[in-house]
ROBALO-808890 format. One line per field, with one value per residue (C-alpha): residue number from 1; residue in three letters; x, y, z. Coordinates in Angstrom, 1 decimal, decimal comma. Each point is the difference from the previous one (the first is absolute). Example, Ala and Ser with C-alpha at 12.3 -4.5 7.8 and 13.67 -1.06 7.14 Angstrom:
<rs>
n	[1; 2]
res	[ALA; SER]
px	[12,3; 1,4]
py	[-4,5; 3,4]
pz	[7,8; -0,7]
</rs>
This chain:
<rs>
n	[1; 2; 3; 4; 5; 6; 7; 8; 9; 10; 11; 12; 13; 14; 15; 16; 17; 18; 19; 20; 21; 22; 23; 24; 25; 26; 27; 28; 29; 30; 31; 32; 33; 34; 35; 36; 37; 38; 39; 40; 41; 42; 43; 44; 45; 46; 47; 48; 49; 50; 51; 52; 53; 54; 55; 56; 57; 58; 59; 60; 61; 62; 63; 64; 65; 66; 67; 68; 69; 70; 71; 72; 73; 74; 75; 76; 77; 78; 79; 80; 81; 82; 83; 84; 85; 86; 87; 88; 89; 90; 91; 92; 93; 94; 95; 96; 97; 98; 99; 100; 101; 102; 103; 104; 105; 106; 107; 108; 109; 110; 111; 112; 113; 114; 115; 116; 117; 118; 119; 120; 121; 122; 123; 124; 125; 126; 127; 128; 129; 130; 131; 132; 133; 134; 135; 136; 137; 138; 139; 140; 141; 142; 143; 144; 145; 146; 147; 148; 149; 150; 151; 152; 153; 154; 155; 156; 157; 158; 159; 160; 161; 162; 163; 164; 165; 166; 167; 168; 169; 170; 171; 172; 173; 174; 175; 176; 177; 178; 179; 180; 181; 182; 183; 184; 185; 186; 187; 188; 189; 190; 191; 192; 193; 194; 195; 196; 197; 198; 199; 200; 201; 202; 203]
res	[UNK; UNK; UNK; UNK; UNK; UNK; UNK; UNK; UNK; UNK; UNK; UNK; UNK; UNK; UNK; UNK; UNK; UNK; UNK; UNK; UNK; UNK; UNK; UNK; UNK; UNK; UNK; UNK; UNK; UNK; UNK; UNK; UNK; UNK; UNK; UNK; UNK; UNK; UNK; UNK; UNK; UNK; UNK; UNK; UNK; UNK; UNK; UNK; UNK; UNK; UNK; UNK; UNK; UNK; UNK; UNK; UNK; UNK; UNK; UNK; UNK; UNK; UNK; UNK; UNK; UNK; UNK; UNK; UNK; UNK; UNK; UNK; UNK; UNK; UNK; UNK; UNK; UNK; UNK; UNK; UNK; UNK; UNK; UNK; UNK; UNK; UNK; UNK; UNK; UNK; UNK; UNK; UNK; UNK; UNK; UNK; UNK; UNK; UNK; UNK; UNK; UNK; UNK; UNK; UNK; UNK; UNK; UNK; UNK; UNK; UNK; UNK; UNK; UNK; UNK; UNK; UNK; UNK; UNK; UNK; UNK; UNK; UNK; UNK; UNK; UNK; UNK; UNK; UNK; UNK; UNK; UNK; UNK; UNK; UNK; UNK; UNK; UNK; UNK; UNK; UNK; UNK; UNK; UNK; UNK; UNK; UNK; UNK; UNK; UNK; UNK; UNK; UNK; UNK; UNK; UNK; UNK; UNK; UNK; UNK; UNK; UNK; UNK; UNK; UNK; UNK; UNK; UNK; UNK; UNK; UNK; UNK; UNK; UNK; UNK; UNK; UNK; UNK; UNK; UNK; UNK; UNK; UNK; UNK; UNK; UNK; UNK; UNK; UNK; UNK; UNK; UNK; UNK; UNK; UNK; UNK; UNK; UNK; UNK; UNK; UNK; UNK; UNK]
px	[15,2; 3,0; 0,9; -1,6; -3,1; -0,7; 0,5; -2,3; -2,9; 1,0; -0,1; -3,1; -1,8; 0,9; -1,8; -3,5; -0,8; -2,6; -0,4; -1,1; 0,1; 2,7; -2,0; -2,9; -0,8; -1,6; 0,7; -0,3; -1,4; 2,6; -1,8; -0,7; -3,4; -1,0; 1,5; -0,6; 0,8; 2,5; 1,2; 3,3; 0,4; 3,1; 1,9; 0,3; 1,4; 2,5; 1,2; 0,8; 1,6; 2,5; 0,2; 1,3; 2,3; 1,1; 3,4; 0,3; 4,1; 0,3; -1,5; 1,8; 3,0; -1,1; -0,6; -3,1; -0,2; 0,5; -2,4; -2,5; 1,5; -1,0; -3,8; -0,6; 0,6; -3,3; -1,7; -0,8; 1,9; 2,1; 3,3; 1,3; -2,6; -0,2; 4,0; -0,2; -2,4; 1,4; 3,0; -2,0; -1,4; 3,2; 2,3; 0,3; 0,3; 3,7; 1,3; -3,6; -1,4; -0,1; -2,4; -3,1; -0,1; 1,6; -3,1; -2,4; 0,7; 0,5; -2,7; -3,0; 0,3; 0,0; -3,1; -2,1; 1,1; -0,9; -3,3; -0,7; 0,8; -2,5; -2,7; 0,5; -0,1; -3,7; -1,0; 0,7; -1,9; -3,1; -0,2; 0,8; -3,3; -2,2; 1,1; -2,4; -3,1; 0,1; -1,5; 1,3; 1,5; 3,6; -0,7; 3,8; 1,0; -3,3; 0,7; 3,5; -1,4; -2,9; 3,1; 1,5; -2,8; -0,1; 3,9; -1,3; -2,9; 2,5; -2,4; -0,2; 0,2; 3,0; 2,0; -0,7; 1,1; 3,6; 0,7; -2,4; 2,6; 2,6; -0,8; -0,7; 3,3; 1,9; -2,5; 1,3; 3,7; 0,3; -2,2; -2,9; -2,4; -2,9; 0,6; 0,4; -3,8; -2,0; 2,0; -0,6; -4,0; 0,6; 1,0; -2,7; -2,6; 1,4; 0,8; -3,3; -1,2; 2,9; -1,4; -3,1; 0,9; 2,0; -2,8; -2,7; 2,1; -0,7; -3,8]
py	[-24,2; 2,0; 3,4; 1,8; -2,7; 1,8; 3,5; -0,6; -1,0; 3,4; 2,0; -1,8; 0,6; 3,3; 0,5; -2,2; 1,3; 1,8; 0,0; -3,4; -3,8; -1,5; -3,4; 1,3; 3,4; 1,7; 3,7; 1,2; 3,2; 1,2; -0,9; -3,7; -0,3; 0,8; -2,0; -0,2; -2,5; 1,4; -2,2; 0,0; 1,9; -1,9; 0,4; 3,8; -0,8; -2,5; 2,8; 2,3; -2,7; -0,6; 3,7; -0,1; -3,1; 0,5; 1,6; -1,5; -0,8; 3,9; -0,2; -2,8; 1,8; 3,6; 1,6; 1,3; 3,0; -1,5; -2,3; 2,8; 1,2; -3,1; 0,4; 3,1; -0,8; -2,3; 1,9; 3,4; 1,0; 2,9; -1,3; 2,5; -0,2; -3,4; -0,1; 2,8; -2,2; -3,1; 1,1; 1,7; -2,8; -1,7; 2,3; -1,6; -3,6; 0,2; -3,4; -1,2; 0,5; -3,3; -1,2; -1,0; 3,9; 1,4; -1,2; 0,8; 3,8; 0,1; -1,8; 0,7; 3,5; 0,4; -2,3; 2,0; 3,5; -1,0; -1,2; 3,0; 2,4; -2,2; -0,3; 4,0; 1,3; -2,1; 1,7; 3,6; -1,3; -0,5; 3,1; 1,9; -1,8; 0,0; 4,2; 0,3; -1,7; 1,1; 2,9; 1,9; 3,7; -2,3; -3,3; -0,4; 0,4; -2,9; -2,2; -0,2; -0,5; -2,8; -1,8; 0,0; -0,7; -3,2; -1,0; 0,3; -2,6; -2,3; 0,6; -3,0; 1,8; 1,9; -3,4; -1,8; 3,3; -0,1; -3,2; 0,4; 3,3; -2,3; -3,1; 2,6; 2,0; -3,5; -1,3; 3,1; 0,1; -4,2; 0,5; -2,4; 1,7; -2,3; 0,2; 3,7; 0,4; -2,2; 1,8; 3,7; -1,4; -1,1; 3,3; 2,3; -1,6; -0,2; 3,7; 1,1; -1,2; 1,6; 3,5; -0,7; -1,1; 3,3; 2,0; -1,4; 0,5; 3,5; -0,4]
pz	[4,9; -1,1; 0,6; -3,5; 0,3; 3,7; -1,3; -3,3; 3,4; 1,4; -3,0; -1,0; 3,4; -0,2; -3,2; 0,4; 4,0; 0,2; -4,0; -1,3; 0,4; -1,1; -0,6; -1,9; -2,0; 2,6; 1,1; 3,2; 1,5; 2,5; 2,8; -1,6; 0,9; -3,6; -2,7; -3,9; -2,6; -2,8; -2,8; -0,1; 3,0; 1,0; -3,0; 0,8; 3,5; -1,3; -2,1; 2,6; 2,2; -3,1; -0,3; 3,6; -0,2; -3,9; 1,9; 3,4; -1,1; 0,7; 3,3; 1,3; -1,0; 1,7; -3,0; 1,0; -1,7; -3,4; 1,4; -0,1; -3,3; -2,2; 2,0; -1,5; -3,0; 0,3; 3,1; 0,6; 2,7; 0,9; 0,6; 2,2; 2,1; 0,6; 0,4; 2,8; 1,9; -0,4; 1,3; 3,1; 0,8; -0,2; 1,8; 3,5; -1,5; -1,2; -0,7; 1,2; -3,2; -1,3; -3,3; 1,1; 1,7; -2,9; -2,2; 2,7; 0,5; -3,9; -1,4; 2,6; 0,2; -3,8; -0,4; 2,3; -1,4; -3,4; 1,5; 2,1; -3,0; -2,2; 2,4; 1,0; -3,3; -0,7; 3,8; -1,7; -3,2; 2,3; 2,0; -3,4; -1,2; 3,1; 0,2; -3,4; 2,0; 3,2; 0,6; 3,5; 0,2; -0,4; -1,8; -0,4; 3,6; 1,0; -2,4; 1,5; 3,6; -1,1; -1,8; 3,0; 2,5; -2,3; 0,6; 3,7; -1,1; -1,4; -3,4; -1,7; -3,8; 1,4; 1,2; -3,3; -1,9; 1,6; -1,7; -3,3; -0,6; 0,8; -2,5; -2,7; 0,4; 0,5; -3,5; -2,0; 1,3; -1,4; -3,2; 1,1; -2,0; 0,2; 3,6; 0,4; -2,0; 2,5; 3,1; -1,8; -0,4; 4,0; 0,9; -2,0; 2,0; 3,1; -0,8; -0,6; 3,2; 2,1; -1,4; 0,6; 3,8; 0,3; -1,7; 2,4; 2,9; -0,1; -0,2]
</rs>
């Protein structure tokens, strides 16, 4: 195996852990005990793992800030951001910084934001729509403490959420239309019964 055919694996396991097989179109919840069969699944993985390696030239020669210049013009991400982290990570390493490392405190860090901020923005969706059905003297306020009484749970609606958001953020991002319907019909229901979880949390 040459050196770009071992950092394609990397890249590639960075991308599918925790998020979906990469021998059959199955999605995981982040946990992995729950796990759901989406056609095509893999197609959207394999598009962010050629998102990721599309400009590895630039990080074999250091230039990892252009690096994170030609992501964003695919990927939300806020350069600066990610720049003043990567380098914080990467402060004590000095000549140490080699390119497996390089890709690993660039890419992995910038998978799980985007997740995090996909999967936080549908948490804020539910507590906006239990607030309208629960019925205590601050409905906003419990809705946010039985959302997180069921992170403590390890919820299994919440796990598959966090990569549901995911798919369907990755699905829009590459165009895979047909794709991005049967995740955005995934997502409704499994909505609908996270609000009705946090609603009947207060009861």
């Amino acid at each position: 195996m040459d050196m770009d055919d071992s950092l394609l694996g990397m890249i590639r396991y960075l991308v599918y852990q925790q998020f979906c097989s990469d021998s059959e179109d199955i999605l995981y919840s982040r946990d992995k005990r729950i796990k759901i069969k989406i056609p095509h699944i893999r197609r959207v993985a394999e598009a962010l793992v050629d998102t990721f390696s599309a400009n590895l030239d630039l990080i074999k020669n250091e230039q990892h800030y252009e690096y994170l210049v030609e992501l964003d013009k695919t990927l939300p991400l806020d350069i600066e951001s990610e720049w003043e982290e990567f380098q914080r990570i990467t402060s004590d390493l000095d000549d140490n910084l080699d390119v497996p490392l390089a890709i690993n405190f660039l890419i992995a860090p910038i998978r799980s934001r985007m997740q995090q901020h996909e999967f936080e923005s549908y948490m804020s969706e539910a507590v906006s729509k239990a607030t309208t059905v629960i019925e205590t003297a601050m409905p906003r306020k419990t809705a946010k403490e039985n959302l997180s009484q069921l992170y403590q749970l390890n919820d299994p609606t919440v796990s598959i959420l966090y990569n549901l958001s995911f798919a369907r953020l990755l699905a829009s991002i590459f165009d895979f239309n047909g794709i991005y319907e049967i995740i955005d019909d995934l997502l409704s229901e499994k909505m609908e019964v996270l609000v009705e979880k946090i609603a009947r949390g207060s009861r």
